[in-house]
C-alpha positions, -999 to +999 in steps of 0.1 A: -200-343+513-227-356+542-254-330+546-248-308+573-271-294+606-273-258+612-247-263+639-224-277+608-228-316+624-231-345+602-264-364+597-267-399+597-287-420+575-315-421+602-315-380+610-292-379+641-266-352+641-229-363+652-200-342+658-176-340+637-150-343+657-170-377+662-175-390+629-146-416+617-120-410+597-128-435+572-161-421+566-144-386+564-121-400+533-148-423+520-174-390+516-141-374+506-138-400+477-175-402+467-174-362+464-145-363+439-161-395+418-194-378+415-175-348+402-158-362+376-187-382+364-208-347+362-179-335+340-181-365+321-221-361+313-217-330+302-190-341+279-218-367+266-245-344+262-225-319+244-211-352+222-249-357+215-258-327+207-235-318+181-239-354+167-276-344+158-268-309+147-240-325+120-266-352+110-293-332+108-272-305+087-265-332+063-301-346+058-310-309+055-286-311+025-303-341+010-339-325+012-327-289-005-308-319-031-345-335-038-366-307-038-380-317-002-393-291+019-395-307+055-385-341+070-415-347+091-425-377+090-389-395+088-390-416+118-351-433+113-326-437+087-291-449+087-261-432+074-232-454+063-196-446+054-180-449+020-162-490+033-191-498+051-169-504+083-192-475+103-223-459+104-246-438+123-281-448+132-311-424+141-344-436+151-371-422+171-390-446+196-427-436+201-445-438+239-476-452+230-509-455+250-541-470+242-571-453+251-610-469+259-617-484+227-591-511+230-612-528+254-642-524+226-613-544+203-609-568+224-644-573+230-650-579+191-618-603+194-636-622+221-664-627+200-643-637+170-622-663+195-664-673+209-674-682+167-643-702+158-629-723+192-638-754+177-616-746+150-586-726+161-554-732+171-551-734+212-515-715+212-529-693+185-559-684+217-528-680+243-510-653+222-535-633+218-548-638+255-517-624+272-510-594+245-538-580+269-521-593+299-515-560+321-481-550+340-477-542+379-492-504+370-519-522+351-510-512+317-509-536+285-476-541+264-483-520+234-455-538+216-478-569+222-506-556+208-496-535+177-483-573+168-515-587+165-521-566+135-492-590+119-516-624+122-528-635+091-568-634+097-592-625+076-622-631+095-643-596+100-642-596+133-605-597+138-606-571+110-627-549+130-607-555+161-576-546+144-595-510+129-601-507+162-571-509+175-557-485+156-582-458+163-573-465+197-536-457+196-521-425+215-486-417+211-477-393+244-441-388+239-417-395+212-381-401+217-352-395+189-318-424+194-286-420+178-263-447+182-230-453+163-213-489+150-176-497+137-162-526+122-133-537+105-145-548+071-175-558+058-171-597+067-179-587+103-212-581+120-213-540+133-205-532+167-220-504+190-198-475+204-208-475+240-213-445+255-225-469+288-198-462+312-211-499+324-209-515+285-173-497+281 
């Protein structure tokens, strides 16, 4: 429903009250339709979040299981694991995505990567010198890709400067937030790739 004045007229988009004995009625039924929409779709997130939350509660109850099995007292630490079923034609993924920040010593890394890039130009590979360049390349809010940068601990360099860098990088990690996924896949039979169960109204 259009929010209301005091005096129970309709306000516009740009503040002005109208009458509504004034407004049309096509905008009556289309505010009527939007209402009802909304509605159901609130209905429907609950339905989702409640989905959710007992999907975690029966996972986690099973992996509770398979600690008290082993002997294992906690499972802090477990960042994912995958359950499949007995066919392999579904399984259950759970994964938890960490929000990472760097703090002021990952511009002291990538001064001692400067230097190391200073020492061996003559002798390095030019795409090798752009890779690295924009993993420090910043977004509109000025903030580096930490996906980028974690990946430059995968280079195979040995030279004691990158070494450092890399030490240095890791000192420099903050995680902020951490986020836990669970996200389901079918499939007939094991010939065929898995496929996610959307729970996207816009993938479904």
């Amino acid at each position: 429903m259009a929010k209301l004045d005091e005096k129970g007229w309709w306000i516009k988009k740009n503040g002005e009250s109208v009458h509504p004995e004034r407004v049309k009625i096509e905008d009556k039924l289309k505010d009527e339709m939007i209402d009802s929409i909304l509605g159901k779709a609130a209905g429907v997130t609950e339905v989702i979040k409640k989905f959710k939350e007992d999907a975690y509660d029966e996972v986690d109850s099973y992996f509770e299981l398979l600690l008290d099995k082993y002997g294992v007292e906690t499972k802090k630490g477990v960042k994912g694991f995958t359950l499949e079923n007995f066919s392999g034609t579904a399984k259950i993924q759970v994964a938890t995505a960490d929000n990472i920040i760097f703090d002021e010593k990952l511009q002291i890394a990538k001064k001692k990567i400067d230097e190391y890039l200073h020492e061996i130009t003559q002798d390095s590979n030019p795409d090798i010198q752009q890779l690295i360049s924009k993993a420090f390349e910043v977004d509109k809010k000025g903030e580096v890709n930490p996906r980028k940068i974690l990946a430059l601990r995968s280079y195979d360099i040995t030279h004691p400067k990158w070494l450092e860098a890399m030490a240095i990088i890791a000192e420099s990690v903050e995680i902020v937030a951490s986020k836990q996924y669970i996200r389901f896949y079918t499939r007939e039979n094991q010939r065929e790739n898995y496929k996610q169960v959307s729970l996207d109204i816009a993938g479904v």
